[in-house]
Kinemage of the C-alpha trace (Angstrom):
@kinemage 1
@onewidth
@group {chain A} dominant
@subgroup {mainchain}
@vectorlist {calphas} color= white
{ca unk a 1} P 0.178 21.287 32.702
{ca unk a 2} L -2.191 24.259 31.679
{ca unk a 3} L -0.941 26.285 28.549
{ca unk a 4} L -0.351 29.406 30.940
{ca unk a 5} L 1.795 27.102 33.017
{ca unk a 6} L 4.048 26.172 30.074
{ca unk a 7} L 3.743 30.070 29.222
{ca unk a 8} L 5.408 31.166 32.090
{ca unk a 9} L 8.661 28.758 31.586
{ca unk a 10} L 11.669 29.084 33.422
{ca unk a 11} L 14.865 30.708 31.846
{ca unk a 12} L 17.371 27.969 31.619
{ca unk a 13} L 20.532 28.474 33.338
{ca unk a 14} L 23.332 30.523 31.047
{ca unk a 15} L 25.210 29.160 28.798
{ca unk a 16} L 29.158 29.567 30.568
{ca unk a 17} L 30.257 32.312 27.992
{ca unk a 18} L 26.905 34.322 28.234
{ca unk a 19} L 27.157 37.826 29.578
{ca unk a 20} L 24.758 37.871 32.567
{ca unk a 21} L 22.015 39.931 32.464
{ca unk a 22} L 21.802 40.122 36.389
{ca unk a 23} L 24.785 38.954 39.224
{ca unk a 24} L 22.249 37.854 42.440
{ca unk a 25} L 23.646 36.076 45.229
{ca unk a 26} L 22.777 32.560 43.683
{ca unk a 27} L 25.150 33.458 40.964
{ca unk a 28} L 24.439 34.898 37.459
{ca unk a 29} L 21.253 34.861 35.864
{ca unk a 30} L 20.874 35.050 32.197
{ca unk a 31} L 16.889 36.170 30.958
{ca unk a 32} L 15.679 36.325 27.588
{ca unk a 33} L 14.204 39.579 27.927
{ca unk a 34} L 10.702 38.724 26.447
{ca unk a 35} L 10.338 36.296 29.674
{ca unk a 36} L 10.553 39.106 32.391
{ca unk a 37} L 6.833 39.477 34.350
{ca unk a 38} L 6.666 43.073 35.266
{ca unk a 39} L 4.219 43.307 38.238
{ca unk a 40} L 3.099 47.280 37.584
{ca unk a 41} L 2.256 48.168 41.550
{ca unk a 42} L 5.181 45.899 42.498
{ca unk a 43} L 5.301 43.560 45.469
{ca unk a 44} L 3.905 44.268 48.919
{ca unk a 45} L 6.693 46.259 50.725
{ca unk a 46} L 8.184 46.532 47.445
{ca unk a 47} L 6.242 48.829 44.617
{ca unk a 48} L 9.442 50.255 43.374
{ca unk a 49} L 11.010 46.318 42.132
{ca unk a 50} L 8.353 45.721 39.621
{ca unk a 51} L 10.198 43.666 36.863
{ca unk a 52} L 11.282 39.713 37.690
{ca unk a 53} L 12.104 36.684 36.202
{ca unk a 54} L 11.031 32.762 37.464
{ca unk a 55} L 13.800 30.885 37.223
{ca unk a 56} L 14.721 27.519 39.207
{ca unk a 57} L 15.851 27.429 42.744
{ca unk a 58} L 19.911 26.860 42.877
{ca unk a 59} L 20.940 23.339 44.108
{ca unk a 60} L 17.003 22.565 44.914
{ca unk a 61} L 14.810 20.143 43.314
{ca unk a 62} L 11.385 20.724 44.733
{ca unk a 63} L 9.182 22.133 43.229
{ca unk a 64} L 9.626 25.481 44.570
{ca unk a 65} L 10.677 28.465 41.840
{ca unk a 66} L 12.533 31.337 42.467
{ca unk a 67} L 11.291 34.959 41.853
{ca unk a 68} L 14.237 36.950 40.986
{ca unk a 69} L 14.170 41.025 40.979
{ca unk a 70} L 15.602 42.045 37.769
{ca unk a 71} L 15.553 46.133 39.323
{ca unk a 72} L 17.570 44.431 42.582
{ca unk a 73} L 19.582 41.305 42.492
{ca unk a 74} L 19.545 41.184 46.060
{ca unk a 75} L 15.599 40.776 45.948
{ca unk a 76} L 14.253 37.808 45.127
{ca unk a 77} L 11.677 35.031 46.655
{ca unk a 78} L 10.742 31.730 46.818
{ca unk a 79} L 7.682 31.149 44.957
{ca unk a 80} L 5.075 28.043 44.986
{ca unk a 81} L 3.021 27.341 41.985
{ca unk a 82} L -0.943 26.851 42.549
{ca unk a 83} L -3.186 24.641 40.425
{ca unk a 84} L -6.133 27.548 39.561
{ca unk a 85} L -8.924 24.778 40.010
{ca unk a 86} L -8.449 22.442 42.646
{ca unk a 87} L -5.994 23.879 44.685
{ca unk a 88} L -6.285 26.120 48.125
{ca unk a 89} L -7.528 29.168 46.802
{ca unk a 90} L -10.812 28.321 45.260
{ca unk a 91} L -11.430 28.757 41.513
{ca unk a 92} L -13.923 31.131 42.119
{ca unk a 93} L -11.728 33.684 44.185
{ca unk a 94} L -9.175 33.050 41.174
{ca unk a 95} L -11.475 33.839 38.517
{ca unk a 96} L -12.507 37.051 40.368
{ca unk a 97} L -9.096 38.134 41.262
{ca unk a 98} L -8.452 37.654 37.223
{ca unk a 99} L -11.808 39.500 36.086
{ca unk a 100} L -10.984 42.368 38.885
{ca unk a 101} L -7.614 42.773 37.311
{ca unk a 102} L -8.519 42.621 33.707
{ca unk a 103} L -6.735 39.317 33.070
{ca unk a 104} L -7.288 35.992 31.026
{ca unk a 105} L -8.302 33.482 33.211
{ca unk a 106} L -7.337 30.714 30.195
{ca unk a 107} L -3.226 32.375 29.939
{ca unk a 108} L -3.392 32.733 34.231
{ca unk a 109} L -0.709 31.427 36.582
{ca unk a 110} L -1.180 32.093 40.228
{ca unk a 111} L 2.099 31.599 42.770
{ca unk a 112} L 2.284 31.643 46.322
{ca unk a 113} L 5.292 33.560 48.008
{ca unk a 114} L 6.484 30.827 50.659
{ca unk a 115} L 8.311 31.973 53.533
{ca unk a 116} L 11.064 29.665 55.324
{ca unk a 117} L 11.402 30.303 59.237
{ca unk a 118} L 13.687 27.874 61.654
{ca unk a 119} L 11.013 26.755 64.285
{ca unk a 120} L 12.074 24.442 66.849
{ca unk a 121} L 15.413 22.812 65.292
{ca unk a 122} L 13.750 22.166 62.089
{ca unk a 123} L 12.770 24.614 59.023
{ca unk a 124} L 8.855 25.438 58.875
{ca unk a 125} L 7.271 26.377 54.912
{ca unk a 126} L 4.444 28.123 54.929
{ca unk a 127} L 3.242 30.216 51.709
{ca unk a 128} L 0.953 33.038 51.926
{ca unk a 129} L -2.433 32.452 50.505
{ca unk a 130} L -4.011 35.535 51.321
{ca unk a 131} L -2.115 37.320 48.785
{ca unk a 132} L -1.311 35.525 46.076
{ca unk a 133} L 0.630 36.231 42.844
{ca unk a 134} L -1.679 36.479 39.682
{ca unk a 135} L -0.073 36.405 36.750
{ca unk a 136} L -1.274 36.982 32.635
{ca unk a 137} L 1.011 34.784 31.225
{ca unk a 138} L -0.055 36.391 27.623
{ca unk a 139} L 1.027 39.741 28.554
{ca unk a 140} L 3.591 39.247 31.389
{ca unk a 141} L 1.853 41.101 33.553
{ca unk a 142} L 1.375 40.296 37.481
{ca unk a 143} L -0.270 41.494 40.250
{ca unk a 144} L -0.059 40.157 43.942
{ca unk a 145} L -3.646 40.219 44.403
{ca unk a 146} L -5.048 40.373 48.462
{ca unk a 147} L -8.141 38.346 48.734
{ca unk a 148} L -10.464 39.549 51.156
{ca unk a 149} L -11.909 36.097 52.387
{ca unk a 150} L -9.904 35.290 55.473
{ca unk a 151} L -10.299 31.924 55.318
{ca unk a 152} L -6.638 32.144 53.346
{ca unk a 153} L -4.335 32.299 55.693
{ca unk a 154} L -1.054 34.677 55.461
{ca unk a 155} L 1.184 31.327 56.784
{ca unk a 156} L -0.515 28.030 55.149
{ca unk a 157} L 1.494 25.775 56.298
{ca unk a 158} L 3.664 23.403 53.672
{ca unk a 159} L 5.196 20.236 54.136
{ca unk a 160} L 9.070 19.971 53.774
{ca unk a 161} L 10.279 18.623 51.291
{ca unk a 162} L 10.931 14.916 51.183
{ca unk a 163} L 7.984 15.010 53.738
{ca unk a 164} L 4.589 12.966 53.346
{ca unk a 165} L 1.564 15.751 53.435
{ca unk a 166} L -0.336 13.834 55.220
């Protein structure tokens, strides 16, 4: 695991007398305010929810994350961590995308939003590559960053869980 990867930990879950710091419909979620990403042009569709927390998925244990809006507790999305070299989106694009924004490449996390659709009796993962989430783990900043190459697809397709990639 890359130092920005173990930068951008996960919240645990609240301890049962904790006040919580946001009620979503997974339950309470308690943040340590010093682990909120703000994301400064917001998400795609949604530039006025710029502040989130990563936290695990409720009841899952994949190794998908959850993206929680801290401005709307009804807003949050599943999330799919990238490696930066050697994974889908080449490291090159990556790098860009981080020089473009003005971010560390060495204290960078990218995610992929993943989007869950019922196809054909069965649920069908796909994350979108094309605009991924770029993240300065240093700074908590994060951008969801469009690349223009269209060889990233908007609905990569995933395996389930429990299911063999190949």
């Amino acid at each position: 695991m890359t130092q920005a990867a173990r930068n951008l930990s996960i919240d645990p879950p609240p301890p049962a007398d904790a006040e919580p710091a946001v009620v979503t419909p997974f339950g309470a979620l308690a943040y340590e305010p010093d682990r909120v990403i703000t994301f400064p042009q917001g998400l795609l569709g949604f530039a006025d929810r710029r502040r989130y927390v990563l936290s695990e998925v409720p009841g899952a244990t994949v190794f998908f994350k959850l993206l929680q809006s801290i401005d709307d507790p009804e807003l949050s999305f599943v999330v799919l961590p990238l490696d930066r070299q050697g994974g889908p989106i080449a490291t090159a694009d990556l790098e860009a995308a981080c020089a473009n924004l003005a971010f560390d490449w060495d204290a960078s996390a990218v995610l992929a939003i993943v989007t869950l659709r019922p196809e054909a009796g069965r649920i069908e993962f796909t994350a979108n590559l094309r605009a991924p989430l770029v993240i300065d783990t240093n700074r908590r900043l994060g951008c969801q960053h469009v690349l223009a190459d269209e060889v990233y697809p908007l609905r990569h397709p995933l395996p389930r869980p429990g299911e063999d990639a190949s």
